[in-house]
SEKE-193321 format. One line per field, with one value per residue (C-alpha): x, y, z; residue in one letter; residue number from 0. Coordinates in nm, 2 decimals. Layout:
// SEKE-193321
xx: (X ...)
yy: (Y ...)
zz: (Z ...)
r: (A ...)
k: (NUM ...)
***
This chain:
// SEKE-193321
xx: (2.06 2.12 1.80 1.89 1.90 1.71 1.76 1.91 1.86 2.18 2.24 2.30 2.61 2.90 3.24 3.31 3.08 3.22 3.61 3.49 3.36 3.71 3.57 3.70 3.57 3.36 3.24 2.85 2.91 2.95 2.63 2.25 2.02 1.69 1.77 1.87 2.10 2.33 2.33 2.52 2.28 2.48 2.40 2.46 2.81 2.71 3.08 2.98 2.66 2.37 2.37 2.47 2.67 2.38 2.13 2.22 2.14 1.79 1.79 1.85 1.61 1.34 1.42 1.40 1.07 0.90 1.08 0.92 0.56 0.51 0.65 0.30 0.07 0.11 0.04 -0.17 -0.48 -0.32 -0.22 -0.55 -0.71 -0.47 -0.29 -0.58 -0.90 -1.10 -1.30 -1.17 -1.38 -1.30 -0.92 -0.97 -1.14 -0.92 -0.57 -0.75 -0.83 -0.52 -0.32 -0.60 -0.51 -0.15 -0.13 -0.38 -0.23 0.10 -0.15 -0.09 0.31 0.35 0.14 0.39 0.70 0.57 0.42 0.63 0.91 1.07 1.12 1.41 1.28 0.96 1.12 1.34 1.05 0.81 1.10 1.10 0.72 0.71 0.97 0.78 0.45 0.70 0.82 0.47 0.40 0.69 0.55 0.17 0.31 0.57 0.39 0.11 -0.11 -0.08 -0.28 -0.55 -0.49 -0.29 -0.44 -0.58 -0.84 -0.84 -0.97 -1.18 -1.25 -1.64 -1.70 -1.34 -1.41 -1.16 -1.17 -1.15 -0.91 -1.00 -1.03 -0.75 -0.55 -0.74 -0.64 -0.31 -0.27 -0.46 -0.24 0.10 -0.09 -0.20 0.13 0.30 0.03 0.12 0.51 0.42 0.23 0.47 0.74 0.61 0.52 0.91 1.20 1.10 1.08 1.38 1.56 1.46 1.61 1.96 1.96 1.94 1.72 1.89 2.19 2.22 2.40 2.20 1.83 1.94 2.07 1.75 1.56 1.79 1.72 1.32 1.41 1.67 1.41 1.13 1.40 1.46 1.09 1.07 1.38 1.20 0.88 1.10 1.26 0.97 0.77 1.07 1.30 1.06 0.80 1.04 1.15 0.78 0.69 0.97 1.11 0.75 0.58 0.80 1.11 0.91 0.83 1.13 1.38 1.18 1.16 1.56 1.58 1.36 1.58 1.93 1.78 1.71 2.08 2.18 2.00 2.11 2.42 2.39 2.33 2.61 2.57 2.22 2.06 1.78 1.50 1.31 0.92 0.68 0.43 0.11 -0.01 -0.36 -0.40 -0.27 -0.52 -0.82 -0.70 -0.66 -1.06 -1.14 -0.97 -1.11 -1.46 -1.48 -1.36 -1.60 -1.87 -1.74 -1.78 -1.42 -1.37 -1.05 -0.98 -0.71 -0.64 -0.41 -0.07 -0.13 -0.19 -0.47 -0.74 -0.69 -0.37 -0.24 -0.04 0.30 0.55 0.83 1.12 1.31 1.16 0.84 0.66 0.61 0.94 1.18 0.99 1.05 0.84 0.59 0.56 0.12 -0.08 -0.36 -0.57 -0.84 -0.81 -1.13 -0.84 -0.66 -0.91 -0.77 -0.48 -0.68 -0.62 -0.95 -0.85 -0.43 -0.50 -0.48 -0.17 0.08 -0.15 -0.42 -0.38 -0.73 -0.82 -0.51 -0.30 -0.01 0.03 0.27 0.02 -0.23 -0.06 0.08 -0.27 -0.31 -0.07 -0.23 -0.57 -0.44 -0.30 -0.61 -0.74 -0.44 -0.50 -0.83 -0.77 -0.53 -0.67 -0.81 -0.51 -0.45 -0.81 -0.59 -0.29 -0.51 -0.54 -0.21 -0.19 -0.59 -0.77 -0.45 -0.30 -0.63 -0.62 -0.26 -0.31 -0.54 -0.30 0.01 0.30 0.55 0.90 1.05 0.92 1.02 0.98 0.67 0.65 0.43 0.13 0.21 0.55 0.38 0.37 0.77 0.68 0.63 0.91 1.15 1.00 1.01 1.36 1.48 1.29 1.40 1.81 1.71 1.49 1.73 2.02 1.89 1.56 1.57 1.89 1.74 1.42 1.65 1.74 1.42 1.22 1.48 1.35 1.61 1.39 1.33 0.95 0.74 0.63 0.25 0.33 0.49 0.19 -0.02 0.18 0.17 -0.23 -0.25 -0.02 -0.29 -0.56 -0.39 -0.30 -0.68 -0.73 -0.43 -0.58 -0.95 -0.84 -0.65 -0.88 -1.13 -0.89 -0.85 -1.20 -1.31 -1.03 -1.02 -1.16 -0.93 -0.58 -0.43 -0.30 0.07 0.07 0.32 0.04 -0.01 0.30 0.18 -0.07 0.20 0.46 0.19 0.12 0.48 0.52 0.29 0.34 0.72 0.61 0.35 0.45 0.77 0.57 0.38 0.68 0.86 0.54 0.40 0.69 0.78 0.47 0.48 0.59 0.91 0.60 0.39 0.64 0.58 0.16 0.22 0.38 0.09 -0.12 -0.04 0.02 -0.33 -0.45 -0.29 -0.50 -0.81 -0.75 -0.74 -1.05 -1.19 -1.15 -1.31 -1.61 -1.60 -1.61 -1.86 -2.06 -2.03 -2.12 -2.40 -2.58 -2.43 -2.63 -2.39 -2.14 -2.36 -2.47 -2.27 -1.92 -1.74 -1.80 -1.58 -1.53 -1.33 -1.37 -1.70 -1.71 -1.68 -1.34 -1.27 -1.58 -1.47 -1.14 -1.33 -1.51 -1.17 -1.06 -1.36 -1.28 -0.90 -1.01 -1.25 -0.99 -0.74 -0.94 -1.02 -0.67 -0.57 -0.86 -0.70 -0.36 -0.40 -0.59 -0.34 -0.08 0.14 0.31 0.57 0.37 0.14 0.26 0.07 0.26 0.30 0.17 0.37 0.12 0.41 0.61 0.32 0.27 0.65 0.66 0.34 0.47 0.85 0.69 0.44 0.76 0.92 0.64 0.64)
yy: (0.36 0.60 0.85 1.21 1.23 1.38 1.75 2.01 2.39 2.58 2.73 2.40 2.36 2.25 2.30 1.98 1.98 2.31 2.13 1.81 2.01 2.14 2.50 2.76 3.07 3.21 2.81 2.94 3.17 2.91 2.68 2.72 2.95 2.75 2.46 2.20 1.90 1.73 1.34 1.32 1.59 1.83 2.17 2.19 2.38 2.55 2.48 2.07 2.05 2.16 2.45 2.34 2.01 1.82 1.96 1.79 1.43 1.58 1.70 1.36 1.19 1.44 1.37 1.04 1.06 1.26 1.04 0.71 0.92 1.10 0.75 0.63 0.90 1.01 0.67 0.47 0.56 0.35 0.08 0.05 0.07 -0.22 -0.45 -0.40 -0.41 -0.14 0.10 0.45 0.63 0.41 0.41 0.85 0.78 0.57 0.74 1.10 0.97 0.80 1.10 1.29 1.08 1.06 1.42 1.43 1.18 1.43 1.54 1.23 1.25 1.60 1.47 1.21 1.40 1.70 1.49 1.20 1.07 1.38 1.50 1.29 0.94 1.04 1.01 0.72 0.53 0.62 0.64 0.26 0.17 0.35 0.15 -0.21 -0.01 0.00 -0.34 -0.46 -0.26 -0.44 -0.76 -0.66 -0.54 -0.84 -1.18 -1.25 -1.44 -1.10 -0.92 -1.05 -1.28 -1.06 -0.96 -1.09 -0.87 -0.49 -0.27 -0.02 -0.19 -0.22 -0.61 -0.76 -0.85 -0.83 -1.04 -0.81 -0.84 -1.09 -0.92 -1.09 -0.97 -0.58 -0.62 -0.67 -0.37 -0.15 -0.23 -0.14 0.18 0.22 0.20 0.41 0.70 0.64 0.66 0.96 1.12 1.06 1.18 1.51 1.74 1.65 1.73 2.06 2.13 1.91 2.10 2.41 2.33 2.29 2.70 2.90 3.16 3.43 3.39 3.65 3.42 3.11 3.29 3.40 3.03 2.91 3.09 3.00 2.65 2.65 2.75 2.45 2.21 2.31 2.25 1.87 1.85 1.94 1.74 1.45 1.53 1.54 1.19 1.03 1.18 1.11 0.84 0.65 0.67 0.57 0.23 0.14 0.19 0.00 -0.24 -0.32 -0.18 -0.42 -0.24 0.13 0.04 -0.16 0.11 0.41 0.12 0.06 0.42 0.50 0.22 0.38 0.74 0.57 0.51 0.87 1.02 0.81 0.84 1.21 1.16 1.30 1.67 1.73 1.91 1.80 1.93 1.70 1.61 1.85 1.69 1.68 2.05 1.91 1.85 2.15 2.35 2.18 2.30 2.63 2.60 2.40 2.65 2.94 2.84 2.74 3.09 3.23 3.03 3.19 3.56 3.64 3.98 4.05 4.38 4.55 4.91 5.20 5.14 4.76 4.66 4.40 4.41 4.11 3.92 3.64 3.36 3.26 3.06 3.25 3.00 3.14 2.85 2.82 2.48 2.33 2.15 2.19 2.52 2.90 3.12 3.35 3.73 3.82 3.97 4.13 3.98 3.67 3.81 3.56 3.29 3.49 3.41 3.05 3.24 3.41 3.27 3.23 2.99 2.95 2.58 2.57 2.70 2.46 2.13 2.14 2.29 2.24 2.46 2.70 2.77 2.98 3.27 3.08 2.79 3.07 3.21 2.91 2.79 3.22 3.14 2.82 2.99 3.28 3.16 2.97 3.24 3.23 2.85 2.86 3.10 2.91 2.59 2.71 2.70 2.30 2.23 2.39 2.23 1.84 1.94 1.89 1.53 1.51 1.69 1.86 1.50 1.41 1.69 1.57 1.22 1.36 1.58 1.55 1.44 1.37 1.48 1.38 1.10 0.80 0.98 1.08 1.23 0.99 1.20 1.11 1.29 1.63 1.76 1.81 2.12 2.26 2.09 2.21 2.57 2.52 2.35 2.71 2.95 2.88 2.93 3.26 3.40 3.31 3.44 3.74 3.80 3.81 4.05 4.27 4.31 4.35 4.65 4.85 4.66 4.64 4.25 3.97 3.75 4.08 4.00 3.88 3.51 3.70 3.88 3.58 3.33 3.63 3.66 3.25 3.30 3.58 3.37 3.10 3.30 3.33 2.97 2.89 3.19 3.01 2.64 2.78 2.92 2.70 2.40 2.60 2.64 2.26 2.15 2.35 2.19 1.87 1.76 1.90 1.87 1.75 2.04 1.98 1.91 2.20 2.40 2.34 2.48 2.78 2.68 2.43 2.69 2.92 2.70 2.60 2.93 2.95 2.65 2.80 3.10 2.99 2.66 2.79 3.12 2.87 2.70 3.03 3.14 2.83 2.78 3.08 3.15 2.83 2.79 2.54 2.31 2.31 2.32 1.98 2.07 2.39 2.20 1.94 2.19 2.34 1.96 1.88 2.18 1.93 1.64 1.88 2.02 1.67 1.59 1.90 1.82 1.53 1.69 1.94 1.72 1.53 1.89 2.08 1.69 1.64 2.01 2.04 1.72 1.42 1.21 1.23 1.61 1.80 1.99 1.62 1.34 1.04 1.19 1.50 1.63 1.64 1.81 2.19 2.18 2.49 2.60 2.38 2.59 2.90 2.81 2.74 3.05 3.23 3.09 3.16 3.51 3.52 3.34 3.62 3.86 3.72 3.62 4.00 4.12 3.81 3.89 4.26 4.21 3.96 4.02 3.81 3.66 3.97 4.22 4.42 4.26 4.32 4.29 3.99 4.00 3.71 3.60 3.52 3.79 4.04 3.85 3.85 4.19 4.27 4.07 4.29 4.59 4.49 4.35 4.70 4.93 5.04)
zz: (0.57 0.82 0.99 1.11 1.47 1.73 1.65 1.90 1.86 1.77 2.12 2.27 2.07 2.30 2.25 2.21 1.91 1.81 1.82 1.64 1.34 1.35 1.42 1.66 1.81 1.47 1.46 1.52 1.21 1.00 1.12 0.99 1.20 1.07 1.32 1.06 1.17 0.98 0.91 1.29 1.46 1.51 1.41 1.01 0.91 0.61 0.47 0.45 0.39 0.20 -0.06 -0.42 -0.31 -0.16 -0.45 -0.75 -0.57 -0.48 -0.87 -0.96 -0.78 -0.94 -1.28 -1.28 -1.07 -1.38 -1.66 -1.53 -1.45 -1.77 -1.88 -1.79 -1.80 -2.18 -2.29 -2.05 -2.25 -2.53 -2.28 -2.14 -2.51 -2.69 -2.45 -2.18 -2.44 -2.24 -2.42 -2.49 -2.22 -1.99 -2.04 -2.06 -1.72 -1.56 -1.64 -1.58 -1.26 -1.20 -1.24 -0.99 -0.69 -0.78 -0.67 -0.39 -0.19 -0.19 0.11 0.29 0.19 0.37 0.66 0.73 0.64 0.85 1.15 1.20 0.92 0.81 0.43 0.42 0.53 0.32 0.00 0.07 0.20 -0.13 -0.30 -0.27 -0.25 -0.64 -0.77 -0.63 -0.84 -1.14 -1.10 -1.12 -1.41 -1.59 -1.52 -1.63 -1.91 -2.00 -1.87 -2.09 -1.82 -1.67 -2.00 -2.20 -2.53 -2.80 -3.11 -3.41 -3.26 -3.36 -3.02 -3.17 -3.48 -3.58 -3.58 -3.41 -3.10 -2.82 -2.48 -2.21 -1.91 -1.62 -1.31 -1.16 -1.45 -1.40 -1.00 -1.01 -1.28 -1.06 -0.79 -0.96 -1.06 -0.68 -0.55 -0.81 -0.73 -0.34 -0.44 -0.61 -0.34 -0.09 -0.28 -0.47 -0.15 0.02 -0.25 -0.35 0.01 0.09 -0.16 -0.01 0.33 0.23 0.17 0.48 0.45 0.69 0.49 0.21 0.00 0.04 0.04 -0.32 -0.42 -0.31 -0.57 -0.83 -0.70 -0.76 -1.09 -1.18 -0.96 -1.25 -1.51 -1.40 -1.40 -1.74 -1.82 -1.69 -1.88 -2.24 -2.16 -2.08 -2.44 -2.67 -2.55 -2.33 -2.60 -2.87 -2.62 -2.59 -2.98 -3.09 -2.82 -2.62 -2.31 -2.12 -2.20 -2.19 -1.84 -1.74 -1.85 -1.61 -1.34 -1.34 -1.35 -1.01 -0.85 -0.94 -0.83 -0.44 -0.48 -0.60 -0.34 -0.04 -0.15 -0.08 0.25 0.42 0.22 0.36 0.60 0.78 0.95 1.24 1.19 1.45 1.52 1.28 1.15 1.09 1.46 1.57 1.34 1.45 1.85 1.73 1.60 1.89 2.18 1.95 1.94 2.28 2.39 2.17 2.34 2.69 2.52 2.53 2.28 2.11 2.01 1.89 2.06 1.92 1.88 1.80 2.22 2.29 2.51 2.57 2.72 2.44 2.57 2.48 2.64 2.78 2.64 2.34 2.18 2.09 2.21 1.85 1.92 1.65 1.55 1.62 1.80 1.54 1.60 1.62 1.34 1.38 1.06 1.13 1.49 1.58 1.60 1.84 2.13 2.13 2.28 2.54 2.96 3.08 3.28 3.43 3.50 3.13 3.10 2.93 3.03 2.74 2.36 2.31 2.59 2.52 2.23 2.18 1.97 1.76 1.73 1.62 1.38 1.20 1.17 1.02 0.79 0.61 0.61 0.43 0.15 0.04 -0.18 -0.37 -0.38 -0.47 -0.76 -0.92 -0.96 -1.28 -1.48 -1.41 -1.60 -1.87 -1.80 -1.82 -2.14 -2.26 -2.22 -2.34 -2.60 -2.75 -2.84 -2.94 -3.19 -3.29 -3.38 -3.69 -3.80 -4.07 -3.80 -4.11 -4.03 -4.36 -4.60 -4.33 -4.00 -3.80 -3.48 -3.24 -3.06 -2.73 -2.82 -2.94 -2.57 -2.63 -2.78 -2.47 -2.21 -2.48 -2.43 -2.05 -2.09 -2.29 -2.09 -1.73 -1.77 -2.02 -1.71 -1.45 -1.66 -1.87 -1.74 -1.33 -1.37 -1.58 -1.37 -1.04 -1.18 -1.22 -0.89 -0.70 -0.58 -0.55 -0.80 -1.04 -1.00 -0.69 -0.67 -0.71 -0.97 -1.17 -1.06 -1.27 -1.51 -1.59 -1.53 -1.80 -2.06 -2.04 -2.22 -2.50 -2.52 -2.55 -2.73 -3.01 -2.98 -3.02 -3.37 -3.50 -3.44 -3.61 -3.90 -3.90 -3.85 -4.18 -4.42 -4.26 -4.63 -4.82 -4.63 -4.35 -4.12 -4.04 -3.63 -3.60 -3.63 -3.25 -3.16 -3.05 -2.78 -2.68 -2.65 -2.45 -2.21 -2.10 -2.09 -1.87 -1.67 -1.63 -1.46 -1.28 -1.14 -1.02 -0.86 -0.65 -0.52 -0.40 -0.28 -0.11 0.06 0.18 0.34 0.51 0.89 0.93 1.03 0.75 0.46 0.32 0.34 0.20 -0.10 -0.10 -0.14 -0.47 -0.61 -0.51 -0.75 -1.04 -0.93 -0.85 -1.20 -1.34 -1.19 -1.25 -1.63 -1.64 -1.48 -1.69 -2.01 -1.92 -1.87 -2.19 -2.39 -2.21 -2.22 -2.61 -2.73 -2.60 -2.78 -3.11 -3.16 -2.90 -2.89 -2.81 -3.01 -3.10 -3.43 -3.38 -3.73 -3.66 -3.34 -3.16 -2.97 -3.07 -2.86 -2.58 -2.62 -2.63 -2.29 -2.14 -2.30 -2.10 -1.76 -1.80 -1.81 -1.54 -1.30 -1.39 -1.27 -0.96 -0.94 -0.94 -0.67 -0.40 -0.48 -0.45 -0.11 -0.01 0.36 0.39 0.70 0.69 0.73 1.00 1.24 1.58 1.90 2.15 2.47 2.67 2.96 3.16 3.16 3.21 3.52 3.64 3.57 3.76 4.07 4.03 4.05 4.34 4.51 4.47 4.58 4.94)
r: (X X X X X X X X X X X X X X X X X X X X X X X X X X X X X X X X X X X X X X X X X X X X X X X X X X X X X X X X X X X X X X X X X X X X X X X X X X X X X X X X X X X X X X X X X X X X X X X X X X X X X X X X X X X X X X X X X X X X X X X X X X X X X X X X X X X X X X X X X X X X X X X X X X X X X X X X X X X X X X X X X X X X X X X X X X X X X X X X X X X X X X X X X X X X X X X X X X X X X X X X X X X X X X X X X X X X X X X X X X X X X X X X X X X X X X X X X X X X X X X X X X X X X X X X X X X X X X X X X X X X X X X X X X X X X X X X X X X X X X X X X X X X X X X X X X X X X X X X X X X X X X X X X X X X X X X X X X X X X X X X X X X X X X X X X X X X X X X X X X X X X X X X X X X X X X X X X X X X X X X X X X X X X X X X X X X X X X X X X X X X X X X X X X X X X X X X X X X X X X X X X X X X X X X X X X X X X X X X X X X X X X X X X X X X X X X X X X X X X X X X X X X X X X X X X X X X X X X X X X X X X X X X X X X X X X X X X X X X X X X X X X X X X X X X X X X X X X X X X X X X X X X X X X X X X X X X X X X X X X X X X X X X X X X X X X X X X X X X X X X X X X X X X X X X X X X X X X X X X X X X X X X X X X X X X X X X X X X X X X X X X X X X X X X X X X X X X X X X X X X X X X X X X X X X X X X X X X)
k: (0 1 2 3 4 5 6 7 8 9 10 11 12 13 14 15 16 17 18 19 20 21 22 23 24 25 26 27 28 29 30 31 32 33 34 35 36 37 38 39 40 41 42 43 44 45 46 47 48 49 50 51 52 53 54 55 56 57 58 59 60 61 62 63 64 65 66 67 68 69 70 71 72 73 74 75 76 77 78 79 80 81 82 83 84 85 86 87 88 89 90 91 92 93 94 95 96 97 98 99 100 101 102 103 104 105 106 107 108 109 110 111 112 113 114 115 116 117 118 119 120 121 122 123 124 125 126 127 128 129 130 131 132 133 134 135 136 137 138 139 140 141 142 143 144 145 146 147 148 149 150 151 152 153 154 155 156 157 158 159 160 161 162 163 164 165 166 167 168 169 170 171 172 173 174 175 176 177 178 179 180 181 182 183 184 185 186 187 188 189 190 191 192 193 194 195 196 197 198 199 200 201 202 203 204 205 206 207 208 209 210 211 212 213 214 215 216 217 218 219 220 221 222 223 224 225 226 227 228 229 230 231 232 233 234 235 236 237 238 239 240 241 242 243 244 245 246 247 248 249 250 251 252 253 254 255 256 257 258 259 260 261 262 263 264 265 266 267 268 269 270 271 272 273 274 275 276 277 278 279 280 281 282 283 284 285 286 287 288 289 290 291 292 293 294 295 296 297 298 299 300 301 302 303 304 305 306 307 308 309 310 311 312 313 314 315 316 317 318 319 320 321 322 323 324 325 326 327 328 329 330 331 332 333 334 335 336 337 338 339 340 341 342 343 344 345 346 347 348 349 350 351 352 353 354 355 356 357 358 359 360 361 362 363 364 365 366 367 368 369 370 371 372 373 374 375 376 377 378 379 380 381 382 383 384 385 386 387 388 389 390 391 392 393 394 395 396 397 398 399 400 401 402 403 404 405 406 407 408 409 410 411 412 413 414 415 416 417 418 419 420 421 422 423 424 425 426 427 428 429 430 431 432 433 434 435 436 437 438 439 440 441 442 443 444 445 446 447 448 449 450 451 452 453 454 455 456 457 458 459 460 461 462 463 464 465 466 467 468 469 470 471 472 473 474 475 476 477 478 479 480 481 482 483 484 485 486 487 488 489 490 491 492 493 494 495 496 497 498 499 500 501 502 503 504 505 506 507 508 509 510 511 512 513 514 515 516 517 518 519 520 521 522 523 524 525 526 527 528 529 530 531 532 533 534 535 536 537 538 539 540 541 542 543 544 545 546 547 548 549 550 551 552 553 554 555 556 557 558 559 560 561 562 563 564 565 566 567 568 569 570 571 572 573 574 575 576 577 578 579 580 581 582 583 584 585 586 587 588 589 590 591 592 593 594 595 596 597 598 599 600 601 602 603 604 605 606 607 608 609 610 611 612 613)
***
């Protein structure tokens, strides 16, 4: 397996280089301006490499990622329940958690891509510790001295009593679950961004490809997703959980293989050092100028009071990473830019930071609002592989007199929605909205996060009525689980336009350092959102009476979920709003710009004309 090499910025191409790609005087017309390498190190030609023929590998690779997840997630409650003999809360508990740290640890994935390994090497590398997790899994699930004794015992059943798993038995579990959320984590934050890279954004061509990409990236997601509830469900209910893990296992292997074997169409972008770090000088140099009473000001016509510093190189010194133009919002973080002192001039960033140093760290604070007003919507999204299957496996699932549809499958409802939607709004919709906005994607990344956020409420809105249509003739008839459709169809809906929205936006507004973060960061809101759930559950039973009088109880006929809906319903709302006020307020990193003051070349331009007075 071969690692990109040590990258080189496009003006050091040699002819040599230039003559070996078989190139002649236009050569540098056909190579990336983003700095990307290919799998030699030389510059990238865009004619070999990246683009559509390295992103069907990465496409792959994602699909079978989701398949063997979702493989997991929509029916580890049931594992945990009847081959595992844990109580129901418990099993809730554990897979809700599960699924929580699965997608915060994409944090530590994008640390390492970012900082040291590359996006590349990341996914490899989790690539392979997730498919040892799966392996284990098979085994847990296929050696019986790995699970406890089988039935005659019942799980659930008043009077049969079940012994529980050893802890030996619960360890090793645990750890196959442990290293499958770690393979997650370091996997989730790099491919979308990976993907990403092999479409050069000061190409025309390319930049619009790359759009077009996000939305085919959230179709193998949803691909993925509709394996994993039909087929994989189908394996484990028929053949055994051996084969419904063993299949998505086999599966991750053969997808290392697919993308390695892509290798050679890439484009790759060197690690820079770690982001966190350089954020926490930014704070550090800030504060400690702050301390010293140094005032930054901005002055008509965008000039500073103060002198920023900036290297002089065409580079910036973030190796790998260009240089950043000023802007004058948070402009307390600009006095980490401010000489006080010229011994600190290139010898210490935690004395003295660049302006490009500044404003990268600028452009992960600002879109935190946008992050934090978005989180709402995955509380929503837990639901679907929660209470909404909960609400299914009571309900008439008959497909004909010798089919039924198993509840863990339900969820298809909406990854076939998602699975429609995306090619009709990349082929019908985008065009048509092109034409009256005048955007490339017919509708900002904003504007289609909002409109995903808006969608939302009227999912709730659909599931608070018709559970309240179901609770009051759950005597008399069983509902027909197609009944559920629309809050299922609601919700992909607006999962599609959302979830896509966040990968434009969070990658766009991410510096060529932080892409990989910037991804981890709207993953995390899933696993915050998952969490978040859980929380809130245990909330509404306890203030509503508890498991016997409240709005959840084990009995579902007998509870309020249509309240609990109507709750969600209410905070899908209020997010909206709040949504609208941070996007409205929101600047992004191309616009009001300020203007750089280079230390340096003030200086070298004070000692020319000094030189040339008389």
């Amino acid at each position: 397996m071969h690692s990109p090499p040590p990258f080189r910025p496009q003006a050091e191409v040699t002819a040599m280089e230039v003559e070996a790609a078989g190139g002649g005087d236009d050569m540098t017309t056909h190579l990336v301006s983003n700095g990307s390498v290919d799998i030699r190190g030389r510059p990238a030609d865009k004619r070999k490499t990246g683009g559509w023929k390295a992103s069907p590998f990465i496409i792959a690779n994602e699909v079978a990622e989701r398949m063997a997840f979702y493989a997991i997630a929509v029916n580890m409650v049931t594992y945990l329940v009847k081959e595992m003999h844990q109580s129901l809360p418990d099993a809730a508990t554990h897979t809700t958690d599960w699924i929580g740290a699965a997608f915060i640890l994409t944090i530590l994935g994008a640390f390492l891509a970012d900082a040291y390994l590359g996006r590349f090497l990341t996914i490899v590398i989790f690539s392979c510790i997730y498919a040892v997790g799966m392996i284990l899994l098979t085994l847990s699930a296929s050696v019986d001295g790995l699970r406890p004794p089988p039935p005659p015992c019942v799980p659930g059943l008043p009077g049969s009593v079940c012994k529980p798993a050893t802890s030996k038995q619960t360890a090793f579990l645990y750890t196959a679950l442990a290293l499958i959320a770690l393979g997650t984590g370091g996997i989730k934050p790099c491919v979308s961004s990976f993907g990403a890279d092999q479409f050069d954004e000061a190409d025309k061509n390319e930049a619009h490809k790359k759009y077009s990409f996000f939305n085919w990236f959230f179709f193998a997601i949803n691909m993925g997703v509709l394996l994993a509830i039909t087929l994989m469900v189908f394996v484990e209910e028929r053949m055994g959980w051996g084969w419904g893990f063993g299949v998505p296992a086999a599966s991750t292997m053969v997808s290392i293989l697919v993308l390695v074997a892509g290798a050679r169409f890439y484009r790759y972008q060197r690690p820079v050092g770690s982001a966190f770090t350089r954020f926490v000088q930014v704070v550090a140099a800030a504060c400690r100028n702050h301390a010293k009473g140094v005032v930054v000001a901005a002055a008509s016509g965008g000039v500073r009071e103060e002198e920023l510093y900036e290297v002089k190189t065409k580079e910036s010194d973030i190796v790998g990473a260009p240089k950043l133009p000023h802007t004058n919002q948070y402009r307390f973080l600009d006095k980490a830019a401010v000489v006080t002192d010229v011994k600190d001039i290139g010898t210490s960033r935690w004395r003295l930071c660049t302006v490009t140093q500044v404003e990268e760290f600028k452009c992960f604070v600002r879109v935190l609002p946008v992050w934090a007003s978005t989180i709402a919507l995955s509380i929503s999204f837990a639901q679907l592989s929660t209470l909404f299957i909960s609400q299914a496996t009571i309900m008439d699932r008959k497909l004909g007199p010798h089919f039924a549809i198993s509840p863990g499958s339900v969820s298809v409802f909406a990854a076939i929605n998602a699975l429609l939607l995306v090619p009709i709004y990349e082929g019908l919709v985008v065009p048509f909205l092109r034409r009256f906005t005048g955007h490339r994607r017919g509708i900002t990344s904003l504007q289609r996060m909002g409109v995903g956020l808006f969608i939302s409420i009227f999912a709730f809105f659909s599931a608070a009525v018709v559970e309240k249509k179901r609770r009051d003739h759950a005597e008399a008839t069983s509902m027909s689980v197609f009944w559920l459709l629309p809050q299922y169809f609601l919700m992909g809906s607006a999962e599609v336009f959302t979830y896509v929205g966040q990968l434009e936006f969070f990658y766009d507004e991410a510096t060529d350092g932080t892409r990989s973060l910037s991804s981890a960061m709207f993953l995390s809101e899933i696993g915050i959102g998952s969490w978040l759930s859980t929380a809130l559950v245990k909330i509404v039973g306890r203030t509503t009476g508890g498991v016997e009088k409240g709005w959840l109880r084990n009995n579902l006929n007998q509870s309020r979920l249509d309240c609990f809906y109507w709750v969600l319903c209410g905070i899908n709302v209020v997010n909206f709003f709040v949504y609208l006020v941070v996007a409205r307020l929101y600047r992004g990193r191309d616009g009001s710009y300020g203007t750089v003051i280079d230390a340096v070349v003030i200086k070298d331009e004070a000692d020319e004309k000094s030189t040339a007075e008389p």
